[in-house]
Structures are given as C-alpha cells and as structure tokens.
PLY file of the C-alpha trace (Angstrom):
ply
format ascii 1.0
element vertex 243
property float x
property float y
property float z
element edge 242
property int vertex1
property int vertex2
end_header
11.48 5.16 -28.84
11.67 8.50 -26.83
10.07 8.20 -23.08
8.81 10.62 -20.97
10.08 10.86 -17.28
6.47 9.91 -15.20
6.02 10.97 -11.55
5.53 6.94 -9.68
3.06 7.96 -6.89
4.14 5.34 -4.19
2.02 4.73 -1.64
2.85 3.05 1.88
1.00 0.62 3.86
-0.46 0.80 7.73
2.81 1.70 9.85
4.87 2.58 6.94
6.21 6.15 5.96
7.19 7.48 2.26
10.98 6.18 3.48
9.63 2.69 3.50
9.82 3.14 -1.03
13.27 4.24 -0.19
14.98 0.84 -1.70
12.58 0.80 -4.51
13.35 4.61 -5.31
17.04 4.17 -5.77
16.69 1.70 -8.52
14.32 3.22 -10.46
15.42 4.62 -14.00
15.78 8.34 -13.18
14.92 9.37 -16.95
11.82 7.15 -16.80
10.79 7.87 -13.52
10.21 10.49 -10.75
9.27 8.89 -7.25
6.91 10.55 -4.93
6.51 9.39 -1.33
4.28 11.40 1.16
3.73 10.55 4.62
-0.35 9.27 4.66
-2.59 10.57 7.34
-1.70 9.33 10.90
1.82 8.31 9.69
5.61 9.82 9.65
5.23 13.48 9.69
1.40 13.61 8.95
1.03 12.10 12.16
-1.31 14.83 14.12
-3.25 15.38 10.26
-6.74 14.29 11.09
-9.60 13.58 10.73
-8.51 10.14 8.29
-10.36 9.21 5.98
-9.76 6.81 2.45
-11.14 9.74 0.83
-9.10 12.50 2.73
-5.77 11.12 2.06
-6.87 10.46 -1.62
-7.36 14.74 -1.97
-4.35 14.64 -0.15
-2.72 12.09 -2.65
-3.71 13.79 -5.66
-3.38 17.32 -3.99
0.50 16.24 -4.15
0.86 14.98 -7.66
0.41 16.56 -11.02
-1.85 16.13 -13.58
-0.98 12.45 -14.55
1.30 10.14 -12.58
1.74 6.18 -12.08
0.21 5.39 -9.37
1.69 2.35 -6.93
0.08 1.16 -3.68
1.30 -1.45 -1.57
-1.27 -3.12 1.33
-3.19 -0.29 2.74
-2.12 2.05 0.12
-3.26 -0.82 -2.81
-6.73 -0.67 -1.21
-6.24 3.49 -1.33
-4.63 3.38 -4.58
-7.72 1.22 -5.77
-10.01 3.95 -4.52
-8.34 6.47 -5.63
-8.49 5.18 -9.23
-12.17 4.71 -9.59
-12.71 7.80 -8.42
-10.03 9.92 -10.45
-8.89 7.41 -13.68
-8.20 10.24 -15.82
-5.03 11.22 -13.49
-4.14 7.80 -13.19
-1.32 6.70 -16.31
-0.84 3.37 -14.81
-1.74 1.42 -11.69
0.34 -0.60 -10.08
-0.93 -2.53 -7.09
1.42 -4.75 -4.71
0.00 -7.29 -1.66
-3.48 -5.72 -1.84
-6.83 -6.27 -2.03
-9.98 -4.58 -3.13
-12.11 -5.07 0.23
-13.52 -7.92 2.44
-16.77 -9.07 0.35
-18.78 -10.70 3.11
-20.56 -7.84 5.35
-20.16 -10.35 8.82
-16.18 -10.54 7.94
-15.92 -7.43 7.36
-17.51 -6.25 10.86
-15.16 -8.47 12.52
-12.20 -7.64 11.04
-13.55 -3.41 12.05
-13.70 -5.05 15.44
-10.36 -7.00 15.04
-8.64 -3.46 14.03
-10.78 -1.24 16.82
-9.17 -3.74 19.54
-6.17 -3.08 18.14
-5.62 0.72 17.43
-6.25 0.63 21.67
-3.51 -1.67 22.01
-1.60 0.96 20.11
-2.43 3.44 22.10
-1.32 1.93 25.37
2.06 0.71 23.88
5.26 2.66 23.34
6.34 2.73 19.66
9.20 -0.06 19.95
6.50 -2.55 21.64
4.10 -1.83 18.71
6.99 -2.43 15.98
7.77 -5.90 18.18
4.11 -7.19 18.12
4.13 -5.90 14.25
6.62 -7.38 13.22
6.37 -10.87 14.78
2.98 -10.97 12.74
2.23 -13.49 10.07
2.77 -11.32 7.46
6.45 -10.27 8.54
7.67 -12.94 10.63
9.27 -14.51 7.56
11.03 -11.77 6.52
14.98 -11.50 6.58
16.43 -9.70 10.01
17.88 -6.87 7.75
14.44 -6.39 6.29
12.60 -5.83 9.57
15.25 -4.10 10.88
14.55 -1.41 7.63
11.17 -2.00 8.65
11.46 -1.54 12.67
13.13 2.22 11.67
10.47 3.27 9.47
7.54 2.27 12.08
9.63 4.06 14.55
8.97 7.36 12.34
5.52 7.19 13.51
3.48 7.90 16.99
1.09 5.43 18.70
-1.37 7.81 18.54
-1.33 8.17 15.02
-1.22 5.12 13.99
-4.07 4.36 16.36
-6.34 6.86 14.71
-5.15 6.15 11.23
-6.26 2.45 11.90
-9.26 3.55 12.89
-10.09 5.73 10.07
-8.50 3.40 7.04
-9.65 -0.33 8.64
-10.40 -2.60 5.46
-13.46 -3.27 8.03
-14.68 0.20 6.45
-14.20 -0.31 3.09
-17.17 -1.08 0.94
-15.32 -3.56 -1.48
-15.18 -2.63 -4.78
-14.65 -5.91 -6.44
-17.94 -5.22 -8.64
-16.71 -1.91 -9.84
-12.83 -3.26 -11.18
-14.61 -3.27 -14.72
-14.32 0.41 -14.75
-10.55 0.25 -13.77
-9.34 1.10 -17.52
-6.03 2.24 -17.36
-3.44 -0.68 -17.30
-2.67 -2.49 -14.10
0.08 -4.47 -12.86
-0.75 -6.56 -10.00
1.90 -8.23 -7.51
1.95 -10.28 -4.75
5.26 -12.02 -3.24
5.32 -16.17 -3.88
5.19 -16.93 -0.08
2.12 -14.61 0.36
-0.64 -17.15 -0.18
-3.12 -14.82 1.10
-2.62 -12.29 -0.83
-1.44 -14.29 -4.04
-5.58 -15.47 -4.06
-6.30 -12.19 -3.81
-3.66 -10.80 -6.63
-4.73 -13.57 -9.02
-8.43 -12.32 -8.62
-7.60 -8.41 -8.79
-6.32 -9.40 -12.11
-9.08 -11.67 -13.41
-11.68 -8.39 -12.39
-9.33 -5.80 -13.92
-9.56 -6.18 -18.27
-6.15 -4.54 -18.72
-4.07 -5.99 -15.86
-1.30 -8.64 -15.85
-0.45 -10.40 -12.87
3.24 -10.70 -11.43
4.20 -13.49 -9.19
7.49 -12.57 -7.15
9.32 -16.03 -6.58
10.66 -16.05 -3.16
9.08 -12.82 -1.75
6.75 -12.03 1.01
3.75 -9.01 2.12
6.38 -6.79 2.21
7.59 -6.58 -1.37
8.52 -3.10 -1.13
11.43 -4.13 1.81
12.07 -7.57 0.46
12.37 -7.21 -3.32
13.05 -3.59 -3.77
14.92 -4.97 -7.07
12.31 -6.96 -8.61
9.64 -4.35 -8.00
11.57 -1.53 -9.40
11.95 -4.29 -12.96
8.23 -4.48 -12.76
7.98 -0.91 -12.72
10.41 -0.10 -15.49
9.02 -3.00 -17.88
5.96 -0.99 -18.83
0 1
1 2
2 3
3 4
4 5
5 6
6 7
7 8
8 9
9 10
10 11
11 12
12 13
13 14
14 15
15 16
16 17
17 18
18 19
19 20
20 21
21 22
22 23
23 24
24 25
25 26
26 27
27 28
28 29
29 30
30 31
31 32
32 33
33 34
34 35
35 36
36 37
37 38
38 39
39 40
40 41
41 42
42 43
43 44
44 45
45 46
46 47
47 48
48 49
49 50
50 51
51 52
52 53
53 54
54 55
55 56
56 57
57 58
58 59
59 60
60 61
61 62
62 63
63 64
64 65
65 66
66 67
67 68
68 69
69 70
70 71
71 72
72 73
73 74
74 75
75 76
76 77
77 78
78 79
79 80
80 81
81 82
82 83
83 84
84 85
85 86
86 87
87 88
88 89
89 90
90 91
91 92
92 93
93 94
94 95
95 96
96 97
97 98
98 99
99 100
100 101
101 102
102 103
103 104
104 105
105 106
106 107
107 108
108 109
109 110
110 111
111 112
112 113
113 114
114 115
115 116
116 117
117 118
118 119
119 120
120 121
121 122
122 123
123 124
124 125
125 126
126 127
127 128
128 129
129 130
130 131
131 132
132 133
133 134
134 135
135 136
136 137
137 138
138 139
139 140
140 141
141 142
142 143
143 144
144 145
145 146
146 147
147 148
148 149
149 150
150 151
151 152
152 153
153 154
154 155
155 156
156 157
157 158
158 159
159 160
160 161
161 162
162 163
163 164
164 165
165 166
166 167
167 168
168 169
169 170
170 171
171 172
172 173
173 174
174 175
175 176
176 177
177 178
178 179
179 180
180 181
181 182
182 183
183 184
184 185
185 186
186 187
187 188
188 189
189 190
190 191
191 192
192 193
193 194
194 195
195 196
196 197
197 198
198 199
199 200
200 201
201 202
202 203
203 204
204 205
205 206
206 207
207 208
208 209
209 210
210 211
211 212
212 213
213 214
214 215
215 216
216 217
217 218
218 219
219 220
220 221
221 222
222 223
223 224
224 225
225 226
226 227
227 228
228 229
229 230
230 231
231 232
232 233
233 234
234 235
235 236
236 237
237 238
238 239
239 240
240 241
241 242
C-alpha cells in the first residue's frame, strides 16, 4: 500500500525548544513523515513573542502547518495539542499525545497549582538561565533521567531566556486551563496516547485520556520517564511510524 509523506507537528513542553524533537526527528521514516518543530511563545527564538496565550500559540501552530498534519504534543504541548484539536479537528490527521493531560478537574487544585506556577515564573525571573535548568532538572519529573539525557535537556533550556519562560509560564499554567476532560468525546480523529512506565503520574492520567477518547489506544513505554521525547526518542518515533 502506497503512503503519503504527512507533516508530524511536534510540539515541545514548558522550557523546551523545537530542538528538544531533534532525536525523535532523525528516526522518523523520511517518506512517511515530515517533522515540524517551531519554537512556542516565550521559548527558543519566540522568546520576546507575547502576549501568550493557549489560544495564541495554537493560530501560531496552525499558522505554520498546512492544511492537514499529525499532530504530537508532549507535556505542555499535549495539553496545547489537546486544545488545539477540539478547536480545529478537521486539520488534525492524527493526534498523538505523550506525558500529558487534559487539565486539573478540581477548581481549588487548579488555583493552587496557578499559584504554585505564579511563585515560580518570579523565581525565573530572578535566576540566570543555568540556575533555572539546575532547579529544573533536579525536579521529580527529571531527576531520574540518564546524565546524557539532561545534559540534551540542560542545552535546549539554555536556548531560552528567564524572561520568557517566566511569561510563557504565566500565560500557559495548567492552573488556566479549563479542563476539557468532558469534551474528549468530540476528539474523533485517532489518538495515540503515551506515557513512560516510571511516570506514575502521568501513566493515571494517559490510561484515562484514552478511556475519554473513542478512537485512542494507549502506549505504555517500559522503562521510560516524563521526558519521552529525550529518553526514548526510538520508541516514540516506532509509535509514530506504526499508524
């Protein structure tokens, strides 16, 4: 059977750039797909792009890719990608969502974690670049991770400017998301969901992504983390090209 090459939208998380789908680019089947990384407001070299928004950088998202695309979001960019989906499906081939989630459901967790994120985007601000990637990085969600990982990591975050990052935290917190867990029924197109073994958190969360979303199957990583995209560059790209 004949494919068509189909442009993989790949979409970062918070303190990423489009070089942190680098790994995952280079292994993906050339005359199946054609990746597309751009730099989301407040990161890389949209860093001074403001205001931010979830629904600026999705104009900006599908200001950047044509007509129909697969579209892949990991963390930040999964809740984006989400978004983006509900509000655009019929430019969306496939969806493809890695170590995401579809919003905090309870409205008191959801102003804390807003808080949580406010406190933090003026630590940001205070800190050189390297001190942020430090903090980052020694996280729960990355502290795991192999030396050569979050040293891939550590150069990508160092692409981007306190300042933007600050803002874009500010203007993409899940604490402002309205969840959309009640509107996955209208998520038609199919869906691939993936979280990394080790990621309990967000292994709950990929496991009920899947249950909300009729045409989805859900992908368990064995051995893998939050940061799929750095960590199992391989296995993702196989998910990808299994479709």
């Amino acid at each position: 059977m004949l494919l068509l090459m189909d442009t993989a939208l790949l979409v970062h998380g918070f303190a990423g750039t489009a070089g942190s789908w680098d790994a995952v680019s280079a292994l993906l089947d050339r005359k199946r797909y054609r990746p597309l990384a751009v730099d989301l407001r407040g990161h890389g070299q949209s860093a001074g792009v403001s205001p931010i928004s979830c629904d600026l950088c999705i104009s900006d998202l599908l200001a950047a890719a044509p007509q129909r695309f697969t579209l892949v979001g990991y963390s930040m960019g999964g809740r984006i990608a989400i978004q983006l989906a509900l509000a655009a499906p019929e430019r969306v081939e496939r969806l493809v969502l890695v170590s995401t989630t579809a919003g905090i459901s309870d409205a008191a967790d959801r102003e804390l974690r807003l808080e949580r994120d406010l406190a933090l985007a003026s630590e940001i601000e205070t800190s050189s670049i390297a001190e942020f990637a430090d903090s980052w990085l020694a996280g729960p969600l990355f502290c795991d991770d192999r030396a050569e990982v979050n040293a891939a990591a550590r150069s990508e975050i160092e692409k981007n400017t306190p300042v933007g990052l600050a803002r874009a935290l500010r203007g993409l917190s899940v604490g402002l998301m309205e969840p959309v867990w009640a509107r996955l029924s209208e998520v038609d197109m199919p869906t691939t969901v993936i979280a990394g073994e080790h990621d309990r958190q967000y292994v709950a969360l990929a496991e009920q992504l899947s249950q909300s979303i009729q045409s989805s199957q859900l992908m368990i990583i064995p051995g893998a983390g939050h940061a799929i995209p750095r960590n199992a560059p391989g296995e993702l790209a196989a998910l990808l090209a299994a479709a």
